[in-house]
N, C-alpha and C positions, 0 to 999 in steps of 0.2 A: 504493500500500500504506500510505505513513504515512495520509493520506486517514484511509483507513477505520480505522487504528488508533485517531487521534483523535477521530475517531465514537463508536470503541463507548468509548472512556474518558470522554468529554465524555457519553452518555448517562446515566449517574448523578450525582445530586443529594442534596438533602438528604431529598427527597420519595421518592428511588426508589434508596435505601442498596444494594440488593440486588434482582436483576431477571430471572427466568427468560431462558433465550436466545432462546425466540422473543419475548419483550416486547424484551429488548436488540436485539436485528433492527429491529424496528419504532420504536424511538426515536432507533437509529442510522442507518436508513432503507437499511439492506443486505439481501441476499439472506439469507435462513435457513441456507443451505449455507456462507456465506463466513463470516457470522457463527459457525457453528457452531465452524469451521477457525480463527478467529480467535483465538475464546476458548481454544480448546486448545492452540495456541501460545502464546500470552499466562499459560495459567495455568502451562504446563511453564518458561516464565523469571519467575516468581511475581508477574508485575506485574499478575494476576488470581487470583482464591482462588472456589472452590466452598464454598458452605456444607452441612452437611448435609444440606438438602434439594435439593441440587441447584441452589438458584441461586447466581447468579455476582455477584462482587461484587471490588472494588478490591481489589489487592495489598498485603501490607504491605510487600512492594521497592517498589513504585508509591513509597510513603511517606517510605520510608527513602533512595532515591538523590533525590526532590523535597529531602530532608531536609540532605540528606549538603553539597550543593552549590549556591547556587542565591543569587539577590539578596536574596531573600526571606526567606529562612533568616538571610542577610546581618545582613541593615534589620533582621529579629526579633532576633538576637540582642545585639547596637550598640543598640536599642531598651528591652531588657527592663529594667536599673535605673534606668530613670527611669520606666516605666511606674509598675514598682513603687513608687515614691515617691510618684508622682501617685493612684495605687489604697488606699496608706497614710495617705491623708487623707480623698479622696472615700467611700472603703469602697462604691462601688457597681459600674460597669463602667469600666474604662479600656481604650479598644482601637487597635488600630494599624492602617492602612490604606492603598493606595495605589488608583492608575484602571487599571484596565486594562478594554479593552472599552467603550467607553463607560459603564462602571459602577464602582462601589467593592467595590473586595475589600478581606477584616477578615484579613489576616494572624495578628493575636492579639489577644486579647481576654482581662483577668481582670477575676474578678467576685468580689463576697464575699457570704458565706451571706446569704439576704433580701434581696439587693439587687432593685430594680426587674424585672419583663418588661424584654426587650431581642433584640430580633428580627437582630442585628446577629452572624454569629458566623462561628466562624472558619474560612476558607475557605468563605464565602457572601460573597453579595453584594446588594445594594441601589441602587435606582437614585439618578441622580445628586443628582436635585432634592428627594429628602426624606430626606436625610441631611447632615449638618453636616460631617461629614466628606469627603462627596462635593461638596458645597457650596464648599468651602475647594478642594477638590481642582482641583476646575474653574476655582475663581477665578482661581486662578493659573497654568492652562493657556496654551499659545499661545494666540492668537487662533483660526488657522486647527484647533484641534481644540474648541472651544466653539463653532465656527460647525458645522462638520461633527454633533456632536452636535446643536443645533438642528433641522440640516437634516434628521437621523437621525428623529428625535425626531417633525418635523412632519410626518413620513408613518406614526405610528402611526394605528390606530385610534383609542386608550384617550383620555381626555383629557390635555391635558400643560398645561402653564404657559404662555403665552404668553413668546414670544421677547423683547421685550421687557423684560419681568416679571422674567426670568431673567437678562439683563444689567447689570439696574438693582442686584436680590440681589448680585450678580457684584460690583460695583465698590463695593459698601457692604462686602462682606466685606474685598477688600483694600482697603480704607482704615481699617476699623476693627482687620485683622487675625486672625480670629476669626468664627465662624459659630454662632449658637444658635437653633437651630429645636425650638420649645416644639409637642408634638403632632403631629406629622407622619406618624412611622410609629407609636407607640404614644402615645394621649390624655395620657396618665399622667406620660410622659416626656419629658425632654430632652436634647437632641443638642447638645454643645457638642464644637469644634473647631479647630485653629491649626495651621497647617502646617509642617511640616520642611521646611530646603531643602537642595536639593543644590547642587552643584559650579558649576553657573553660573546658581544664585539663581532658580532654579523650584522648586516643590513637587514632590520625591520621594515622601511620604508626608503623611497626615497622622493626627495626634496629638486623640485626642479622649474623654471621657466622655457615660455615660447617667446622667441622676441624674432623680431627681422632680422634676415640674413645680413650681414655687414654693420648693424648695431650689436654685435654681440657683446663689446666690452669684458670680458670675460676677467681681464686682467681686476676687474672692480665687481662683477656679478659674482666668478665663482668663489672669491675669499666671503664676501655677504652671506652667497649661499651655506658654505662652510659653516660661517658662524650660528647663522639659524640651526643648520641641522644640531650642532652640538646642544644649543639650545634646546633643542626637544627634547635629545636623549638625556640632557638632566632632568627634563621635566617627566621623563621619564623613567625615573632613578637611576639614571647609567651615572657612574664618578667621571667623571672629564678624564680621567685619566685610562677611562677601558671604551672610551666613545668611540676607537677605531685607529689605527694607524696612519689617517691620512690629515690628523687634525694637527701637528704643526707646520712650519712651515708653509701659513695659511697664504700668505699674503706672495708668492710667487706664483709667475703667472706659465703654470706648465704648457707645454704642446696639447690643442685639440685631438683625442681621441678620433681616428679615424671613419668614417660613415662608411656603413655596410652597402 
């Protein structure tokens, strides 16, 4: 039963907000009759809603208990005044992110009026290798979960990065600290990023803006960025002194991280 539950909630996205039940059926890949049974239990405890036309679409309970309690909610909150200070200078996007799934989820994201396209938003996700964020994320993964992703990775169809390619990126990121991938997912833009640590000095999250190609300034964003993240991770009980390897020597300005 949970199964199928997270079936029909995992079927909507950003692409498919709201989704008659027999399209939910077929995305969730259940029967039309259990589907049908589903949704009507799910909407009578509100963690699905019917819109005036009859389709169905996520709960604002779904919203509110994801809200109420959760790590994420956590990190977002412990998070948000330094976002804000980092968004108080960039003026474009500053967003918050962690891995799950082999991909990067954007927790939060603020943006200010005019600021760039920026395909990155919150509660979406992105894959690993063309985001700066995802980029940082993975660098500082265990080993045995960037190998797994690799090996994930080399049985797609689509094209992908060469494995090597992707190790090389890897260990330029932690050394330099920081990940700026110029063009990647939008021409225009850039992805810069540094990671939070957690509790026993891996990347819990990581901390990063979109700003225009050729404004990057990096040499003034990523020590700022630097500073926020350690920022959290004491807000996060990490000592300053387990917040990660890449926190002194904040203030030089390394070589960008190559774009996949």
């Amino acid at each position: 039963m949970t199964t199928r539950i997270v079936r029909i909630i995992s079927a909507f996205d950003a692409g498919h907000p709201a989704l008659p039940v027999a399209a939910l059926a077929r995305r969730a890949g259940l029967p039309l009759s259990t589907t049908h049974r589903l949704v009507r239990e799910l909407t009578d405890h509100q963690l699905l809603q019917r819109d005036a036309d009859g389709q169905v679409r996520l709960g604002l309970r779904l919203w509110e208990l994801a809200n109420r309690s959760s790590a994420a909610a956590d990190l977002k909150q412990v998070a948000q005044p330094f976002m804000e200070d980092i968004q108080a200078v960039v003026r474009q996007h500053t967003q918050l992110s962690v891995l799950q799934d082999g991909e990067v989820l954007f927790i939060e994201r603020l943006s200010s009026r005019g600021s760039v396209l920026n395909q990155a938003k919150v509660a979406g996700r992105l894959p690993v290798h063309i985001s700066s964020s995802g980029m940082v994320l993975m660098a500082h993964s265990p080993r045995h979960v960037q190998e797994a992703y690799l090996q994930r990775n080399a049985e797609q169809p689509d094209p992908f990065p060469a494995a090597a390619d992707l190790r090389r990126q890897w260990g330029e990121v932690r050394r330099s600290g920081y990940a700026a991938l110029p063009g990647t997912v939008i021409a225009e833009t850039t992805g810069i990023a540094v990671p939070v640590f957690g509790r026993q000095g891996s990347a819990v999250a990581a901390l990063g803006v979109v700003v225009p190609t050729g404004r990057e300034n990096t040499a003034a964003t990523v020590p700022a960025l630097m500073t926020a993240a350690r920022g959290i991770s004491r807000a996060l009980g990490v000592h300053a002194g387990a917040a990660g390897p890449h926190h002194a020597g904040q203030g030089a300005s390394p070589p960008q991280a190559s774009s996949s």
